[in-house]
Steps between C-alpha positions, in 0.01 A plus 500: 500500500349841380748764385358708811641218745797558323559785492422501828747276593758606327410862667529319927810314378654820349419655849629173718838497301591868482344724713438265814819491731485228799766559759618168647377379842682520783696174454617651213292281234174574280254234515341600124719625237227803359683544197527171388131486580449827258712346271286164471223713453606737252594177285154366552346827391680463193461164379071570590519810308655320236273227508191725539624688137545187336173332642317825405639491149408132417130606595457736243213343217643548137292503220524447136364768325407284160250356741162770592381472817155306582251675650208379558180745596191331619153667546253425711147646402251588814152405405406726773538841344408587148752594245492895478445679147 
């Protein structure tokens, strides 16, 4: 999970679990709790963010400076046009 699905979901469950309010039917029950819901969600937001940072971090290519970099530069020469003086 990317940090923008994340953040994402943690923005829809924030929504579902505080600003949505679902009045009960007319028996007098509510067939989907929508906080809970936004509550699931906003958990799951976290733990992917979380996961996303650490992920992110362990992809990040140390190197040890005693060590110069290798570079290597090849030329190709074109017979076609002279050399210019």
């Amino acid at each position: 999970m990317t940090i923008g699905a994340s953040i994402f979901l943690l923005a829809v469950g924030l929504i579902l679990a505080l600003a949505v309010d679902v009045a009960p039917t007319a028996a007098g029950t509510v067939s989907i709790e929508w906080d809970v819901v936004g509550w699931i969600l906003v958990c799951a937001g976290l733990l992917g963010l979380a996961l996303s940072l650490y992920m992110g971090r362990r992809r990040v290519i140390y190197s040890d400076p005693a060590v110069p970099p290798t570079r290597t530069t090849t030329v190709i020469e074109d017979e076609r046009y002279p050399p210019v003086p």
